[in-house]
Structure formats: structure tokens, C-alpha cells
Backbone as CSV, one residue per row, in Angstrom:
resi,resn,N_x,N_y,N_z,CA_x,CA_y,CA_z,C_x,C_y,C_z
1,UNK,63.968,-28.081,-57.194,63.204,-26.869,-57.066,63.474,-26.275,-55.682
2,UNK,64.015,-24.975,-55.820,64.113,-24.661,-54.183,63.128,-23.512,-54.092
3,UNK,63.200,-23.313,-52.603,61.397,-23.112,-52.505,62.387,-21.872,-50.949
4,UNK,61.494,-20.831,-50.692,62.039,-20.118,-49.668,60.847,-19.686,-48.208
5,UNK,60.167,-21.209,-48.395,59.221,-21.486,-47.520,59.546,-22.654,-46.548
6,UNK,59.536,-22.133,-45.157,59.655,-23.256,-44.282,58.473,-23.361,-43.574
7,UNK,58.520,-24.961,-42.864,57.709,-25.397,-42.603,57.468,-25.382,-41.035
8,UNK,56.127,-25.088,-40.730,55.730,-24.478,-39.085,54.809,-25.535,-38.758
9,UNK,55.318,-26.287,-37.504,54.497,-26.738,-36.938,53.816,-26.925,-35.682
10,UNK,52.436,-27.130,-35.412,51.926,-26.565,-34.413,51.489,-27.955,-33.384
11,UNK,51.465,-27.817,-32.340,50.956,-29.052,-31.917,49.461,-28.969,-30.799
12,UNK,48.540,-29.100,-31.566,47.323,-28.115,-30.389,46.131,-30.147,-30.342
13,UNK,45.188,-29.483,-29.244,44.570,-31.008,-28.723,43.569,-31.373,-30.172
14,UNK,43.023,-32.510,-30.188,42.306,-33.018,-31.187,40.909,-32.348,-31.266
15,UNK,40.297,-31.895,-30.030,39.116,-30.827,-30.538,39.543,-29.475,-31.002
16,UNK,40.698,-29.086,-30.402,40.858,-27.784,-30.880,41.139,-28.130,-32.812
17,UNK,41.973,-28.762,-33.247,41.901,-29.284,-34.223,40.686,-29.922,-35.289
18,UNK,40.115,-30.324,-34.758,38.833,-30.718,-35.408,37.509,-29.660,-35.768
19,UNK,37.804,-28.156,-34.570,37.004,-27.050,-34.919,37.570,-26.284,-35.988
20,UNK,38.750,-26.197,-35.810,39.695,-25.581,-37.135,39.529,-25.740,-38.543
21,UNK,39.221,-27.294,-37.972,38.926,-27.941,-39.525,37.975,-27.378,-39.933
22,UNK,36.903,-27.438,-39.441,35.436,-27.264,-39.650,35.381,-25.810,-40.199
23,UNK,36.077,-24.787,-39.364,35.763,-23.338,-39.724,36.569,-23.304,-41.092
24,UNK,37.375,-23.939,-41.414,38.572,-24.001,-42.858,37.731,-24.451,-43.984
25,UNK,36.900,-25.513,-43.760,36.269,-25.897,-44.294,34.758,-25.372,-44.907
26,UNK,34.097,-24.319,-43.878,33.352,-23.448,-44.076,33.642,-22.610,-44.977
27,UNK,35.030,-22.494,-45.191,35.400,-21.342,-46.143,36.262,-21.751,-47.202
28,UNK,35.994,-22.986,-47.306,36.537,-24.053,-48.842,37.829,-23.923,-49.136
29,UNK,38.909,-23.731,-47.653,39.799,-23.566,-47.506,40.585,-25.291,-46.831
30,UNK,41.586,-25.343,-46.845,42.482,-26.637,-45.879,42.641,-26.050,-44.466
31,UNK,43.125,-26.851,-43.641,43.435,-26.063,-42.376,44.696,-25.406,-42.149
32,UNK,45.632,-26.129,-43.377,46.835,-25.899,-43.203,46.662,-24.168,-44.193
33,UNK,45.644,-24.393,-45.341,45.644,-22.727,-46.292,45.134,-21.242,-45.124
34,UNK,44.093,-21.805,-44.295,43.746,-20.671,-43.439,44.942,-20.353,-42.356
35,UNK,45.310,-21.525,-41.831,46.700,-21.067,-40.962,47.669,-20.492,-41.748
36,UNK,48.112,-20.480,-42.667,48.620,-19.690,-43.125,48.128,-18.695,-43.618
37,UNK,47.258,-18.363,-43.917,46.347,-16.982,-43.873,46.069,-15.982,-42.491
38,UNK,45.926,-17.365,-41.215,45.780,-16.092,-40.276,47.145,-15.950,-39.652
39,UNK,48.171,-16.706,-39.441,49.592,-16.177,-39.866,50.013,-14.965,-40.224
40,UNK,49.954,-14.928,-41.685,50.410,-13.624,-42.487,49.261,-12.640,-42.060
41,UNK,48.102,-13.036,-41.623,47.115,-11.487,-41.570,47.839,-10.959,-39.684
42,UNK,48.443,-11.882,-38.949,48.443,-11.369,-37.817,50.116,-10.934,-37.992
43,UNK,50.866,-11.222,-38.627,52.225,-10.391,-38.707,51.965,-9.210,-39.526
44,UNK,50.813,-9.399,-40.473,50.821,-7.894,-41.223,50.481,-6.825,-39.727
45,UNK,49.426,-7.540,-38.843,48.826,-6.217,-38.364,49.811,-6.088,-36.879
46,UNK,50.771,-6.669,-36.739,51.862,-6.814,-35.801,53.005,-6.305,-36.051
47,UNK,53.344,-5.994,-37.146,54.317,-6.153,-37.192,54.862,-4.290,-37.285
48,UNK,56.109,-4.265,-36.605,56.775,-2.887,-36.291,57.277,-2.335,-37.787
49,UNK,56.990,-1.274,-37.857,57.340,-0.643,-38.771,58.684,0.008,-38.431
């Protein structure tokens, strides 16, 4: 199966990580589904036309 998604990784401290979780989780999301959500919402509103 080929797939035209690569993989990003971030390396941030264990509280910053552990609040992430929490707010991802508030919204019955993974941490890895919202990072990629605020990802794509900050290249949509970045990005040059």
C-alpha cells in the first residue's frame, strides 16, 4: 500500500507533552490527530498564495 504521507517528528520536554495530551484528549482526539490538525490549520492560514 503506498501512502503519500510522511512522517514528522517533533521532539518537545515531557510537560510540554503531557499538556498536549491532555488538551487532545479534551477533545477526544490523539495527540498525534490534533497535531496534525493544528499543522494543516496553520499552513492553511500561512500559506502564500
Amino acid at each position: 500500500m503506498t501512502t503519500n504521507k510522511k512522517r514528522f517528528v517533533l521532539l518537545v520536554d515531557f510537560d510540554i507533552y503531557e499538556d498536549f495530551k491532555k488538551l487532545a484528549e479534551e477533545q477526544n482526539r490523539t495527540a498525534g490527530n490534533l497535531g496534525v490538525t493544528l499543522i494543516k490549520n496553520f499552513v492553511k492560514e500561512h500559506k502564500t498564495k
